[in-house]
C-alpha positions as CSV (number, residue, x, y, z in Angstrom):
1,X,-14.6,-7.0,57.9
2,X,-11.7,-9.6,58.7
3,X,-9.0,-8.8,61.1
4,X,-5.8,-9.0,60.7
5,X,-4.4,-12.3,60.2
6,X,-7.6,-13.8,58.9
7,X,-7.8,-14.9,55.4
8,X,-11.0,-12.4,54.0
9,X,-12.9,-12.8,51.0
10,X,-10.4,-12.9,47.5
11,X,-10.7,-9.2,46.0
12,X,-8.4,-9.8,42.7
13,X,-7.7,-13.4,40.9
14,X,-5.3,-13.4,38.5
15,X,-5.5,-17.2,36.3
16,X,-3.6,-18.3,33.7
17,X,-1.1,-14.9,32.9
18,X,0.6,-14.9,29.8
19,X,2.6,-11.9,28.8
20,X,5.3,-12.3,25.9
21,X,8.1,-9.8,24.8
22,X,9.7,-9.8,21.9
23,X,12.5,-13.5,22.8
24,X,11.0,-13.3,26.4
25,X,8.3,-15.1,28.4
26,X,7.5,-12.5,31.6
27,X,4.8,-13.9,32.2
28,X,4.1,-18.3,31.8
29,X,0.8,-19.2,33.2
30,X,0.7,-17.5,36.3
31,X,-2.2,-17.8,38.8
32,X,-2.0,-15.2,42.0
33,X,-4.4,-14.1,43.8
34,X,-5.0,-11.5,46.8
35,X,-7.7,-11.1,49.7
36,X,-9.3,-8.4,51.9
37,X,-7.4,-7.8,54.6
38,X,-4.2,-9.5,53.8
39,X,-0.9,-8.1,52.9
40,X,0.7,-10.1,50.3
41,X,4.8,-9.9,49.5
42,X,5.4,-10.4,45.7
43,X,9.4,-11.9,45.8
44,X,11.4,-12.6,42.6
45,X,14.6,-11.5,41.4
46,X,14.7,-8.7,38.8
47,X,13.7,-10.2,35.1
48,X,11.5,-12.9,37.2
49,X,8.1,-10.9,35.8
50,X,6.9,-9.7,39.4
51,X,6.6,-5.9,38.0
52,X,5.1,-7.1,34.9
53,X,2.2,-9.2,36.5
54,X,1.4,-6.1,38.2
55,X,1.2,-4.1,35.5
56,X,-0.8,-5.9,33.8
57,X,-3.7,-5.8,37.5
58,X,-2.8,-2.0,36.8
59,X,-4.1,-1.6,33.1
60,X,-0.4,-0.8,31.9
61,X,-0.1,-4.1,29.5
62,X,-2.5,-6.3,28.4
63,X,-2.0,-9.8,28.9
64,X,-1.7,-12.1,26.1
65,X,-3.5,-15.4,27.6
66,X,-5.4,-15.5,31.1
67,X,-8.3,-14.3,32.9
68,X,-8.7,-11.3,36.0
69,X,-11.3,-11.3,38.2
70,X,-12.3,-8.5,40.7
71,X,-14.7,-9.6,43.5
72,X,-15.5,-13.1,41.1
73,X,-16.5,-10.9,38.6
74,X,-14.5,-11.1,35.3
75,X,-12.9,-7.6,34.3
76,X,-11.0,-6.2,31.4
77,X,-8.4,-3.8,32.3
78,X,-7.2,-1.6,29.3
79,X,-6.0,1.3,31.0
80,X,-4.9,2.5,34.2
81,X,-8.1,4.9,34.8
82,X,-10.1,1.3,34.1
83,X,-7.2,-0.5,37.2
84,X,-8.3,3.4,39.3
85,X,-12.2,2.6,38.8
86,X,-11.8,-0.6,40.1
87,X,-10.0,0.2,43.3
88,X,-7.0,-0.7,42.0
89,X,-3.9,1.9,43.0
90,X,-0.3,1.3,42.4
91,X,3.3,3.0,43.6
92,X,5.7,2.2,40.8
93,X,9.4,1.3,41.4
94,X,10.1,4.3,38.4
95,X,8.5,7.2,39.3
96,X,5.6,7.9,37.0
97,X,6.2,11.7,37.7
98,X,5.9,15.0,35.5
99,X,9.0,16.3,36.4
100,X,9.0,20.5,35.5
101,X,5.6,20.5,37.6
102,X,5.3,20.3,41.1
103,X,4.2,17.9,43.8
104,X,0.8,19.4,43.9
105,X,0.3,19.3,40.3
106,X,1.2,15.8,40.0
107,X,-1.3,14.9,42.7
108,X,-3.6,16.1,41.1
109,X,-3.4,15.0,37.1
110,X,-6.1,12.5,36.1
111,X,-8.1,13.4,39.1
112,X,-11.7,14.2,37.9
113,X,-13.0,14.4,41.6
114,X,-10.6,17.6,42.4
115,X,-12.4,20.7,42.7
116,X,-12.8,22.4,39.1
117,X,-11.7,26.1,40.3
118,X,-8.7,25.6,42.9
119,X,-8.1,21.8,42.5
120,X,-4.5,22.7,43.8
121,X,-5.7,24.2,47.3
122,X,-7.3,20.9,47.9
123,X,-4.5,19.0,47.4
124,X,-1.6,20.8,48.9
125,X,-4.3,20.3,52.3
126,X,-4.3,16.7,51.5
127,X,-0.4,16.4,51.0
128,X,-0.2,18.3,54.5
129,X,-2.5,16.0,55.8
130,X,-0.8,13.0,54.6
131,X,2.5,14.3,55.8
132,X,1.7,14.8,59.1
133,X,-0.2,11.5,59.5
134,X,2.0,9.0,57.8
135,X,5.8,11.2,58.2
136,X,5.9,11.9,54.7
137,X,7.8,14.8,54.7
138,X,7.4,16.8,51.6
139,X,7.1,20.2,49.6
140,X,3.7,20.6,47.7
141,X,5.7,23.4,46.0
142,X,8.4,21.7,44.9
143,X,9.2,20.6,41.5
144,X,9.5,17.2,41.0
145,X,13.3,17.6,39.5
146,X,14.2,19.6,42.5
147,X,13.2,16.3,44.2
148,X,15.8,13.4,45.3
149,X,14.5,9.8,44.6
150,X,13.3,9.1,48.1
151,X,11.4,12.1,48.0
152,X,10.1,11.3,44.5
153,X,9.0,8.0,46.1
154,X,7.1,10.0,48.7
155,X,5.2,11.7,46.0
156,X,4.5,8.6,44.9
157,X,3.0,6.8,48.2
158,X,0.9,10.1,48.7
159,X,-0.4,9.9,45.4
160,X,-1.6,6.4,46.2
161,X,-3.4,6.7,49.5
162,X,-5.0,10.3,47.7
163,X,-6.6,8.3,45.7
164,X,-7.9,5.9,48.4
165,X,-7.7,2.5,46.8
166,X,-9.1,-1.0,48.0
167,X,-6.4,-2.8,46.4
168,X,-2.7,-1.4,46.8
169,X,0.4,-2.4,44.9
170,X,3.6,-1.2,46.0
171,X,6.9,-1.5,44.1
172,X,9.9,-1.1,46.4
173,X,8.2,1.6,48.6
174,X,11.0,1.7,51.6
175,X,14.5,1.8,49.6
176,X,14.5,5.3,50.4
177,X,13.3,5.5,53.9
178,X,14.6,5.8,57.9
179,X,13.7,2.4,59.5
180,X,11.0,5.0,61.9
181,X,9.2,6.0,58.5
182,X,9.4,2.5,57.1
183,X,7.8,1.4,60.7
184,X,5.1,4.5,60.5
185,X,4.5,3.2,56.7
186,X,4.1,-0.6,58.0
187,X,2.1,1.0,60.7
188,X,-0.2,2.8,57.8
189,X,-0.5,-0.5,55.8
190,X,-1.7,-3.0,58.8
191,X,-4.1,-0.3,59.7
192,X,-4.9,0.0,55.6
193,X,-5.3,-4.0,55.9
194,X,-7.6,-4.1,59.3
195,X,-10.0,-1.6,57.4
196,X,-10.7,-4.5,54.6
197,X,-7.9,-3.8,51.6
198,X,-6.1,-5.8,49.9
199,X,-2.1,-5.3,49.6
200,X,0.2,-6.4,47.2
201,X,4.4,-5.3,48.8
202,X,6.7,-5.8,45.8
203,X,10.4,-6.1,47.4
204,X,13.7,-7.4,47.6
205,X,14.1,-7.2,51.2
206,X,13.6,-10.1,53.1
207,X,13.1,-8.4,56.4
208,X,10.3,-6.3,55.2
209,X,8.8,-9.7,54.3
210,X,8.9,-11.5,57.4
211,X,7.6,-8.1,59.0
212,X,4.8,-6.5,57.6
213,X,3.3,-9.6,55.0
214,X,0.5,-12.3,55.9
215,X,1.5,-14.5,52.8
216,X,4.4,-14.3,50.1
217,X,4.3,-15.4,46.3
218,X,7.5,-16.6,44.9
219,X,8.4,-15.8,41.1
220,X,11.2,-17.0,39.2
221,X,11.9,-16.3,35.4
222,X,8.3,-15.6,34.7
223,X,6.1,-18.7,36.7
224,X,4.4,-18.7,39.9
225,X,6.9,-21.3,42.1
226,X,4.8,-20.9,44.9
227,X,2.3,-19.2,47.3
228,X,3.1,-19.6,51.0
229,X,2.4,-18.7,54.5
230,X,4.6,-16.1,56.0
231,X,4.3,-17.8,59.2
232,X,5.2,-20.9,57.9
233,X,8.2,-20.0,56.2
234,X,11.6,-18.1,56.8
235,X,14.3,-16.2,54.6
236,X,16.4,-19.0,53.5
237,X,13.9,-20.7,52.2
238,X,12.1,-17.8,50.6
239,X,15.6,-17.2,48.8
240,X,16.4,-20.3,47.9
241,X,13.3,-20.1,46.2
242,X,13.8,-17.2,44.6
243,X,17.2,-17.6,43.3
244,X,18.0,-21.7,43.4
245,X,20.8,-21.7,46.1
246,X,21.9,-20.0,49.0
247,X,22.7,-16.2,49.2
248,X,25.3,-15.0,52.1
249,X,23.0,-12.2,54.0
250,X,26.4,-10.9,56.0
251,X,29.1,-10.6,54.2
252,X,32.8,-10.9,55.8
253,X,34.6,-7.7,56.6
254,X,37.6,-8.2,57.9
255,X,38.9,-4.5,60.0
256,X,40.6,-2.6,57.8
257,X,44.4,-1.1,58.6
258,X,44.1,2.7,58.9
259,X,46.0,3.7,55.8
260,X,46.3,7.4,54.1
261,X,43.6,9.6,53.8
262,X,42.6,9.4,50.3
263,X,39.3,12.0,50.6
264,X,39.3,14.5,53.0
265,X,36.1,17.0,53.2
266,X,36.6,20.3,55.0
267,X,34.2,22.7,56.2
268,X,32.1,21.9,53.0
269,X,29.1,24.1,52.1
270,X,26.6,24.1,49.3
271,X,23.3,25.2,47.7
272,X,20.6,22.7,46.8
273,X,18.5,23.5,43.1
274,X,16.5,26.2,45.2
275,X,19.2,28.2,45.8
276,X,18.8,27.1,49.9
277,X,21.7,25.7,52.3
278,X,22.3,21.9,51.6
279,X,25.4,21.5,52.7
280,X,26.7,23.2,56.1
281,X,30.2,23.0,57.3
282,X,30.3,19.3,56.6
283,X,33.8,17.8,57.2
284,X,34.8,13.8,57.4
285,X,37.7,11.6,55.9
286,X,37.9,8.2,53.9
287,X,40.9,6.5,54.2
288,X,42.9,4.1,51.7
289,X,40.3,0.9,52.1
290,X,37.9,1.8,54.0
291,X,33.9,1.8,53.2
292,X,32.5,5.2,55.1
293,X,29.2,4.5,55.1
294,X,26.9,7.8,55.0
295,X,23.2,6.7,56.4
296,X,20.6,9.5,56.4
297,X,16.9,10.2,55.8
298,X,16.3,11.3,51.7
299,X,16.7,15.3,51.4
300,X,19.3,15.9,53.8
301,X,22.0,16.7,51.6
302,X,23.2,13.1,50.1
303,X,22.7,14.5,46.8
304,X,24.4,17.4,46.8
305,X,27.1,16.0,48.7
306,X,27.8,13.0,46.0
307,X,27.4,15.8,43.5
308,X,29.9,18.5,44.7
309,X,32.7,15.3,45.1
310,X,32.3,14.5,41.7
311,X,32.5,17.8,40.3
312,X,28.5,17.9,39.5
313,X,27.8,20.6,41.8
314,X,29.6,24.2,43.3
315,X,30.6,24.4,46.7
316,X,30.2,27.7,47.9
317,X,32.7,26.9,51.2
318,X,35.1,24.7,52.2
319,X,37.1,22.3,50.6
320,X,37.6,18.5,49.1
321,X,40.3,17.0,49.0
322,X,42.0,14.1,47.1
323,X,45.2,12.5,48.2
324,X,46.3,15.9,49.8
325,X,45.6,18.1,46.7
326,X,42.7,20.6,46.5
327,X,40.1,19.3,43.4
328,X,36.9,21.4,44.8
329,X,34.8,23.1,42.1
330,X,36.9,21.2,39.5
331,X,35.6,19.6,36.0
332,X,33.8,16.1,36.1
333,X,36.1,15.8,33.9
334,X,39.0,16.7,35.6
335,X,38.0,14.5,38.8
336,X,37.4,11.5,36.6
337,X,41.1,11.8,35.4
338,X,42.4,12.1,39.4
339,X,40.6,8.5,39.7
340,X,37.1,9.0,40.9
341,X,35.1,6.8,40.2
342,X,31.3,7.7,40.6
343,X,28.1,4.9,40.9
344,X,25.2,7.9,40.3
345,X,21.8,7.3,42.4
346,X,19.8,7.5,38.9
347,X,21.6,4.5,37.2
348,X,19.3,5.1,33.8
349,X,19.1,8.9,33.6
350,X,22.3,9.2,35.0
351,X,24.7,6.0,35.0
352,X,24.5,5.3,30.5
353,X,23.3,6.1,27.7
354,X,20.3,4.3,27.5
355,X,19.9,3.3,23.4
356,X,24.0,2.9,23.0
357,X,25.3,-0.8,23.2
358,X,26.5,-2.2,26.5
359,X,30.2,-2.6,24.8
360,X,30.0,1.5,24.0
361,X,28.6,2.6,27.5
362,X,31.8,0.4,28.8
363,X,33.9,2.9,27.0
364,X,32.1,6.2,28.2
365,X,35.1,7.3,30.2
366,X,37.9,6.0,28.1
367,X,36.5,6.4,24.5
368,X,39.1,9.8,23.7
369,X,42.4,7.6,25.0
370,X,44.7,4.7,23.6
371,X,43.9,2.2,23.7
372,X,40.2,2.8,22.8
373,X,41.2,5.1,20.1
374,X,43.8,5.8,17.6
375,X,44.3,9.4,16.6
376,X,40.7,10.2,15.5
377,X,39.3,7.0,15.0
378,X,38.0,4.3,17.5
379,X,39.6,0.9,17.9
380,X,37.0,-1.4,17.7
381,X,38.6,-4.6,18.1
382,X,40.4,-3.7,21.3
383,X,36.6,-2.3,22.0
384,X,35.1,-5.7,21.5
385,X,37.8,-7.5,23.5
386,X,37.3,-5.3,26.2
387,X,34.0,-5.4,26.9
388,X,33.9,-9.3,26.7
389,X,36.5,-9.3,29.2
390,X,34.1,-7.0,31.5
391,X,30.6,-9.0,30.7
392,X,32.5,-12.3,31.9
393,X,34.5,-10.6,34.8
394,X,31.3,-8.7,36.6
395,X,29.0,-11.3,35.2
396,X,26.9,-9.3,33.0
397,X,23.8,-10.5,31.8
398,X,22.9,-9.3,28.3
399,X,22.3,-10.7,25.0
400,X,25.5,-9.6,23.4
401,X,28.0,-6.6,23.8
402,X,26.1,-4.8,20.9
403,X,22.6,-5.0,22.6
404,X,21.6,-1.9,23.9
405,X,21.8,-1.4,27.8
406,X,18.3,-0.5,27.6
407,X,17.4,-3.9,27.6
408,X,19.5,-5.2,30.8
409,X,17.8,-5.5,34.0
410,X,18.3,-3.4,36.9
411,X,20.8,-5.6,38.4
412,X,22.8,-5.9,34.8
413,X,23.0,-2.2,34.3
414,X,24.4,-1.4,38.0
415,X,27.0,-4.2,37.6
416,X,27.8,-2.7,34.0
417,X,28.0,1.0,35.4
418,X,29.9,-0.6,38.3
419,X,32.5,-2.9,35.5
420,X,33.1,1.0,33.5
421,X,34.0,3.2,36.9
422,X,36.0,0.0,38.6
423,X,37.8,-1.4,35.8
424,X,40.3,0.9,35.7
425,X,41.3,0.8,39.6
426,X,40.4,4.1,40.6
427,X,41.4,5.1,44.0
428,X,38.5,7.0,45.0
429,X,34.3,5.0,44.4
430,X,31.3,7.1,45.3
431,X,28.6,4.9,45.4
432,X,25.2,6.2,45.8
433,X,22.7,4.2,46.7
434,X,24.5,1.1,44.5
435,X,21.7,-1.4,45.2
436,X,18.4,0.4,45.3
437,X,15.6,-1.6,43.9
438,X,17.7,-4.7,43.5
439,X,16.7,-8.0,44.3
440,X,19.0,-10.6,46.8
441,X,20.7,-12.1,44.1
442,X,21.9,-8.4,42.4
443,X,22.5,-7.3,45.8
444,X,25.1,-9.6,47.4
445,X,26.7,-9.2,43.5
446,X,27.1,-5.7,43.8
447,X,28.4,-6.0,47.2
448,X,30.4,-8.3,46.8
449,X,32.5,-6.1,44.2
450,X,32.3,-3.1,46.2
451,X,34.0,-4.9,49.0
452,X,36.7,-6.5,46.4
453,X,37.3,-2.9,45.5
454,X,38.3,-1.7,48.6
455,X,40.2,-4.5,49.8
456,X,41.9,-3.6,46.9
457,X,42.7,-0.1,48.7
458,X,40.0,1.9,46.6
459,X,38.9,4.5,49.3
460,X,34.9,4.3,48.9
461,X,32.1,6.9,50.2
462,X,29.0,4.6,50.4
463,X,25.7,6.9,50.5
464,X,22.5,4.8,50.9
465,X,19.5,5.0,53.4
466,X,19.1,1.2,53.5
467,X,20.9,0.9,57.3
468,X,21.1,-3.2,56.3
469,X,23.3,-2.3,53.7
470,X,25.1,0.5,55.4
471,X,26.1,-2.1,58.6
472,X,27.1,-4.8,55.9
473,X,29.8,-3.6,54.3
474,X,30.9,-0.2,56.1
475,X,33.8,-0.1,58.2
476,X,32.4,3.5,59.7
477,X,29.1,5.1,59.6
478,X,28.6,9.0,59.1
479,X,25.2,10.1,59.7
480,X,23.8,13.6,57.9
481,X,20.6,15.7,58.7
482,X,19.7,18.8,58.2
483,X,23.1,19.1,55.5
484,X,25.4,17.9,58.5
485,X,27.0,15.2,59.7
486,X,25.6,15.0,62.7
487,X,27.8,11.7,64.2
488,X,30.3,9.6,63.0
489,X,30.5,6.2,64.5
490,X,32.4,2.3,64.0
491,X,30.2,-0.3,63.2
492,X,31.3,-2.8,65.1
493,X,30.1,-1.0,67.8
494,X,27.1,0.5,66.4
495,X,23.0,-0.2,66.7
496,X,20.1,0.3,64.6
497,X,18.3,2.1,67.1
498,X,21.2,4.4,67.8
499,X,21.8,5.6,63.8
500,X,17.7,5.6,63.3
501,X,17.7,8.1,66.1
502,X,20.4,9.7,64.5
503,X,19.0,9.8,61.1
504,X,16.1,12.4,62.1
505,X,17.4,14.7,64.5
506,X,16.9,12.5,67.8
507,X,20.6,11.3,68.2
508,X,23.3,13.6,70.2
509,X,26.4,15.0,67.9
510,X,29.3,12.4,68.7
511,X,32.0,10.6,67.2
512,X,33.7,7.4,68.0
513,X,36.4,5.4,66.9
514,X,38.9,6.8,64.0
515,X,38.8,10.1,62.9
């Protein structure tokens, strides 16, 4: 069995991958390959055909040209039960979740080992035992819509290591997670790695690279550009790699002036989809240009706090408040007229309309006003113009403004949600989790515009568990567990360790700086 660091025998060669799409390449002749023992990093930016070359070692597509080999032995993988049979498991980036049933029951479908009679007590012991070994904190009773995304994500690790597999992809596993639980998950993956697996880490963060990977493969626009050493290489160069130039990891923030309170929260309690406390006497302000960033561990209120601010959810106390007048329990609708913008945490179930054009999800929020219509009919050409305007300005990739935004990467369809809620200045953004499974390149893009927004005066309530992102671009950090905030804190004067401690319970109640 090789230890860590040592380059073991090659478990899975991939030679020669070809997958086409209807006007795309995804795949052009790639070779990749992964041994026992090694943790391999997967980089690319979104579109680059990382995902896809996985899926295809999973059974999910079928490639059109090359060869995979398992142990030197040439296999054919049609189906995901054929990739499980193998010892092949994978975490996908979108949940592959059933989502009226509950943890338990998702555990457990497809599993012919579970016991026949009361498969379910077998794995709720196993989801307990996985909890408590690897800090994945979850409800076997919950259903999976009652879930947030980092807690969806959970479900998804779990369902992995239940199914013990020599050969591990995962897509994105730590957007959602406390830098402790993304420490305990490294933790789990060098011991998974000493034992003799193979690892393939799908991400776009650079850190997680140079921290938990023995070697890193480089994709751009569907080819292999090359296979390296992480010890022999660092982050610029993977990036420059991985997009063609260089990419500003800190942005500038200069210190914002304290201006009027555009959002005030008082006293602010709700119910989460269970009918339990999610919210308890939460209060904070945002003023006029400044980024409140709101750091926190999934399932400890995020949710329902993004949701009772733009009208989404009921409080059941307190109040929010926008530029001194009282808009709690109001419409969506109504909020959305007041000028809030919102930047939803599910960008595809939540942020457009899937099968509509990108030009008609740019109009979602106008469509019913002049200019975008005319009495009862819409004005297309005024339509057209301003969605060309919008591509070019937030530098939208698509085929045209009639494709459907479907068809956009992730990093097009945030930008596009972000060109539709910005465009019309409003003076309150919330932004939940705005970069989440976006590579480098997406990522200082989104940014980038969030920052232009609020030096623009845009008050905007950031909500994200990536603490990289949170220390960016924030000007103040507000840290919630248990439904409270439990500090609130500059961060120029703030430290990972402190907010991390913070984040799950360890940290004392304080606040610094401006109220």
């Amino acid at each position: 069995m090789p230890e860590r660091g040592e380059r073991g025998e090659v478990v899975v060669s991939m030679r020669g991958i070809v997958k086409r799409f209807p006007g795309v390449v995804a795949n052009d002749q790639v070779d990749f390959e992964v041994r026992a023992g090694e943790i391999h990093a997967l980089l690319g930016e979104n579109g680059a055909g990382k995902t896809t070359l996985m899926n295809i070692l999973y059974g999910l597509y079928s490639p059109d040209e090359g060869e995979i080999y398992i142990r030197d032995k040439r296999v054919t993988i049609s189906s995901p039960r054929d990739a499980i049979e193998l010892g092949i498991g994978m975490v996908h980036q979108h949940f592959m979740l059933v989502y009226p049933h509950t943890v338990a029951e998702n555990i457990v479908l497809g599993l012919s080992s579970a016991d026949f009679f009361f498969p379910l007590r077998e794995v709720r012991g196993k989801i307990t035992e996985f909890s408590e070994r690897y800090g994945l904190k979850v409800d076997p009773e919950a259903k999976i819509w009652q879930l947030s995304a980092g807690e969806q994500q959970r479900v998804e690790i779990i369902k992995a290591l239940y199914r013990g597999a020599d050969v591990l992809i995962l897509d994105e596993p730590t957007s959602m997670l406390a830098p402790g639980e993304i420490e305990e998950l490294f933790t789990t993956l060098r011991r998974m790695a000493e034992e003799g697996r193979a690892i393939v880490f799908i991400t776009h963060k650079l850190d997680e690279v140079m921290a938990i990977s023995d070697c890193v493969t480089v994709l751009r626009r569907g080819k292999a550009v090359a296979t390296v050493e992480k010890s022999r290489t660092n982050k610029q160069h993977l990036t420059r790699m991985m997009v063609g130039r260089e990419v500003l990891f800190r942005l500038r923030r200069k210190p914002v002036e304290e201006g009027q309170i555009v959002l005030e929260v008082k006293g602010l309690h709700a119910l989460n989809d269970k009918g339990l406390p999610a919210l308890k006497d939460l209060s904070f302000i945002v003023r006029e240009g400044e980024i409140l960033g709101v750091a926190g561990v999934a399932g400890n209120g995020q949710r329902e706090l993004v949701e009772v601010i733009t009208g989404l959810r009921q409080a059941t106390e307190g109040q929010v408040v926008l530029l001194g007048e009282n808009i709690t329990n109001c419409s969506p609708g109504e909020i959305i007229g007041r000028g809030v913008a919102h930047i939803p945490e599910e960008r595809i179930r939540m942020g457009l309309v899937p099968g509509m054009s990108v030009a008609e999800n740019l109009i979602l929020k106008a469509y019913r006003r002049s200019p975008c219509s005319q009495r009862l009919f819409l004005n297309h050409t005024f339509i057209d113009q301003h969605a060309e305007r919008l591509i070019s300005e937030y530098e939208i990739a698509t085929p045209s403004k009639d494709a459907p935004a479907k068809l956009l990467s992730g990093g097009n369809i945030q930008k596009l949600i972000l060109a539709r809620e910005t465009s019309e200045e409003p003076v309150l953004i919330v932004a939940a989790h705005p970069t989440y499974g976006l590579d480098v390149g997406a990522t200082e893009r989104i940014r980038q515009l969030l920052l232009e927004q609020s030096k623009r005066g845009a008050a905007i309530l950031l909500v994200s568990e990536d603490l990289e992102e949170i220390m960016t671009i924030s000007d103040r950090i507000a840290v919630m567990f248990e439904g409270r905030v439990v500090g609130i804190v500059d961060t120029a004067g703030a430290e990972v360790e402190e907010i991390g401690s913070m984040m799950v319970g360890a940290g004392k109640e304080q606040e610094r700086g401006r109220s």
